[in-house]
N, C-alpha and C positions, 0 to 999 in steps of 0.2 A: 248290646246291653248298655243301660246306663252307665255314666260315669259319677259314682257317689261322690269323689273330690269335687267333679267341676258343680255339682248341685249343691253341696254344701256352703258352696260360696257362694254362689248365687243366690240363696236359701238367707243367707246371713246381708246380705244386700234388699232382699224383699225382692230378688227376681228371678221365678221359676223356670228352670232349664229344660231341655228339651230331653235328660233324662232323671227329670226330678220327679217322684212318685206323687199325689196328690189326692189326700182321701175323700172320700163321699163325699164329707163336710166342706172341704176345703178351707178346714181351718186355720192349715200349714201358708193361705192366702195372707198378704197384707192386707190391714183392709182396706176399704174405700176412700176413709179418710186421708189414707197417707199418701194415696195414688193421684185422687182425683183434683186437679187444680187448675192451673195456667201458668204457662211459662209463656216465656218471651225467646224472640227470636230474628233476627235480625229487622225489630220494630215490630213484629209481626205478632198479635193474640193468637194463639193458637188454644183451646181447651184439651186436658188431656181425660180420656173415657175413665171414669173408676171402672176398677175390674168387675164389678159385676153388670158392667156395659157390654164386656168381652165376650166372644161367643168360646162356651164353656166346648171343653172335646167328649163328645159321645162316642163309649167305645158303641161300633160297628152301627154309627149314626150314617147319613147320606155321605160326609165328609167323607169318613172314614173307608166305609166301602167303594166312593168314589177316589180314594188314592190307591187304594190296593187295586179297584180294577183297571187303572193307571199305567200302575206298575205291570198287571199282568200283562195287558195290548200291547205295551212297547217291548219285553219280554220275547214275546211271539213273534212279533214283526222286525224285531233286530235279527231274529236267528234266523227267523226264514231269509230274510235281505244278506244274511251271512251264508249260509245254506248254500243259496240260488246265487250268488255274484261275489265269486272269492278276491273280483277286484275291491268292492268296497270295505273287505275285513278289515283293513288297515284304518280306514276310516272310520267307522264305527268303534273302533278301540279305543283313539285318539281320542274322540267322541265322550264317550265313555269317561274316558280318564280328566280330561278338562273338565266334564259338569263334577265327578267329584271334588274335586279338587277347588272347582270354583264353591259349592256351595260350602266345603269345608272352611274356605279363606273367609266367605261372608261372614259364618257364623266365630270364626276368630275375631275377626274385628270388628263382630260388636259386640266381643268377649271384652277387649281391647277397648274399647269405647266406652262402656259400661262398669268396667273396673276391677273384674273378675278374673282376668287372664293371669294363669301363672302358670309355673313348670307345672305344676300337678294338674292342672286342668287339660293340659295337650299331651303327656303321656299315654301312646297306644296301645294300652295294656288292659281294656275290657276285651273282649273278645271280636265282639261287632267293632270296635277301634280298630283291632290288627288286621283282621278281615279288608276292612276299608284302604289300610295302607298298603296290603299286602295286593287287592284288587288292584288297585293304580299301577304298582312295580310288574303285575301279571300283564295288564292289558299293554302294558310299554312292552313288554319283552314275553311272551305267550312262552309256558313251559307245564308241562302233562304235569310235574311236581306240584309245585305254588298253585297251579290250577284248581286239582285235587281240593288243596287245605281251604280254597279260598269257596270251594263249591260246597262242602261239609258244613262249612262255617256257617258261611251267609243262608244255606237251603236251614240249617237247624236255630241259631240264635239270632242271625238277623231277621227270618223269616217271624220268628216267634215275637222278637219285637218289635215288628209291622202289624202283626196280629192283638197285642195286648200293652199297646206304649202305653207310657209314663207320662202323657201331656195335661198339663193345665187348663191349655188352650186349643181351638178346634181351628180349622180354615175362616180367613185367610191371615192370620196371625202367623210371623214368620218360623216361627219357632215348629208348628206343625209344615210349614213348607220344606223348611230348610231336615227337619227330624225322616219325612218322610221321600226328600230329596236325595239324601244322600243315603239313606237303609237300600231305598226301592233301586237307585244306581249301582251298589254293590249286589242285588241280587240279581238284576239283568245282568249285570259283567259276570258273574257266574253262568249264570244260563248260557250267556254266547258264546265264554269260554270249555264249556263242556259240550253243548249240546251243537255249536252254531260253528266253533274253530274244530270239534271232533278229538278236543283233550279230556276225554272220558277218566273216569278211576280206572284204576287198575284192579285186578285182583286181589280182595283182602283189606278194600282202602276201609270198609267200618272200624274192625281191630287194631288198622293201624293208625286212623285219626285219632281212636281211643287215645294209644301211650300217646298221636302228639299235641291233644290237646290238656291232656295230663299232665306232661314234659312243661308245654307253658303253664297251668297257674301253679304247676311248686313252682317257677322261676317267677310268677307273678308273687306267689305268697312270698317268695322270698324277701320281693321289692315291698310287701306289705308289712314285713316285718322290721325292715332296716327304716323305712321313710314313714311307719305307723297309718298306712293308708287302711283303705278295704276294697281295692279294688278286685273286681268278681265276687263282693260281696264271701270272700275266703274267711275272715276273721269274727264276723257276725251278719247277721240278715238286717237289711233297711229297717229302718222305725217307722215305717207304713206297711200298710198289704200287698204282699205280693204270691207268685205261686209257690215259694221256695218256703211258703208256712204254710202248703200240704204237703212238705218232705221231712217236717219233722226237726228237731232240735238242733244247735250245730255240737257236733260236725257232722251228724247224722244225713245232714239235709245235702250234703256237698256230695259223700258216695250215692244216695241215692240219685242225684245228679247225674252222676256218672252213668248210673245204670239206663238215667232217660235219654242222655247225650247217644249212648249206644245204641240205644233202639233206634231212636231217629237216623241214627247213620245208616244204621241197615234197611231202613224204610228208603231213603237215600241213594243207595247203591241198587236197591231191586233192578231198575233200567238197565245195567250194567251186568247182569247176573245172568250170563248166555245160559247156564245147565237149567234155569226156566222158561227158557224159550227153544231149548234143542230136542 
C-alpha cells in the first residue's frame, strides 16, 4: 500500500510519489509552468520536459501488463530453478534480497536528494512496507512462520497494488520502475518461499493471518494516534479515489476490509487445503 506520509510531502514539494494517488484530471499535478525550464549543470544546458511531456501511467496499458507479466515469468522460473536445483536456493534468495534492498536504497536517496526524506517517510508500517522488510529478514533466514505472513501479505495487498497502483507516471519514469521493482520482488520472494523452498501455510493460516494482521494496524493505529499519521489509511480515507469508497464510510470501510482481507486469504490458502484434493 501507499504510504500517505511519504506522499504528502512529496505532494507539498510538487513531486508525486510512487504511492501518491492521482486523479483523472490530474489536477493534484504541478503544472507545466513550474516544472518546465533549464537548469544548469556542470556548464552543461540541459532542458527539463514539462510534465505533460511525461508519459502518463495507463492502468493495464502495454506498460502496465508488460511489468505484471514480468513479474509473473520470473515468479515461475525462480521456483522451478528452486524446485529442480536445491543448490542454487541459497542463491536465488540472496538474490532476491539484494534487488530489494537495492531498489529500496535507490528510491531513499532520491528521497534524500529531493528533500522529502524523514522519519515518517521510511517507517514500515503500511502493510506492503512490513511485507517488504519482513521478505528480506525471510529470504536471509527461511522460516515456515515469517514465510506464512509474508506470503498472505504480498499474495493479498501487494498483489492488489501491482493490479491498481497510485502512479503519475508510466514506464520508463523511475518512479514506476522502482514502484514496480520492489512490489513485483516481494511477490516472487513469496512464491519461492512457499511454493519453491516448500514453506507452505499451515493449517488454518486464513483465520490466523486474520487476528495477525488485525494485531498489526491496532498497533499501527496506535502509532497513528500518538505521531497523528494515517497510516493504512485507519484514521480517514485519501482525498482522491480509491477502492476503500466502495466499502463505505469510516470506520465502516475498515471492517468491511477485514471481511475482504479474509476472503482473499482463503482464496490464498486453497493450494494448501489437502481435504480438496483427498
Amino acid at each position: 500500500m501507499p504510504n500517505p506520509e511519504r506522499a504528502d510531502q512529496r505532494t507539498a514539494r510538487g513531486v508525486p510519489s510512487r504511492g501518491q494517488a492521482v486523479s483523472r484530471s490530474t489536477s493534484i499535478l504541478p503544472t507545466p509552468v513550474k516544472v518546465a525550464g533549464r537548469c544548469r549543470r556542470a556548464g552543461v544546458r540541459r532542458t527539463i520536459p514539462a510534465l505533460s511531456e511525461l508519459p502518463p501511467f495507463v492502468p493495464f496499458g502495454a506498460a502496465h501488463v508488460g511489468a505484471l507479466a514480468c513479474v509473473a515469468i520470473v515468479a515461475v522460473l525462480l521456483v522451478r530453478i528452486v524446485r529442480a536445483r536445491r543448490d542454487f536456493a541459497a542463491r536465488v534468495r540472496w538474490t532476491l534480497a539484494a534487488g530489494i534492498v537495492g531498489f529500496l536504497a535507490f528510491e531513499l536517496g532520491v528521497a534524500a536528494r529531493e528533500g522529502w526524506l524523514s522519519w515518517r517517510t521510511v517507517l514500515p508500517l503500511e502493510l506492503c512496507d512490513a511485507a517488504l522488510v519482513l521478505a528480506v529478514f525471510t529470504l536471509l533466514r527461511p522460516r515456515r512462520a515469517p514465510a506464512e505472513v509474508v506470503y498472505f501479505w504480498a499474495g493479498s495487498g501487494t498483489l492488489l497494488a501491482m493490479l491498481t497502483p497510485e502512479l503519475p507516471w508510466g514506464f520508463p519514469r523511475w518512479e514506476f520502475v522502482v514502484f514496480f521493482g520492489l512490489h513485483g520482488l516481494v511477490l516472487v520472494a513469496a512464491l519461492v518461499l512457499v511454493f519453491g523452498l516448500g514453506l507452505q501455510p499451515r493449517p488454518g493460516a486464513a483465520w490466523r493471518m486474520l487476528g495477525v494482521t488485525a494485531a498489526w494496524a491496532a498497533f499501527v493505529g496506535f502509532v497513528n494516534v500518538v505521531l497523528g499519521t494515517n497510516f493504512m489509511y485507519l484514521r480517514h480515507k485519501p482525498s482522491v479515489a480509491t477502492p476503500l469508497d466502495w466499502m463505505g464510510p469510516w470506520p465502516i470501510y475498515i471492517g468491511v476490509g477485514g471481511i475482504v482481507a479474509l476472503a482473499l486469504f482463503h482464496v490464498l490458502a486453497l493450494p494448501f487445503r489437502r481435504d480438496l484434493y483427498s
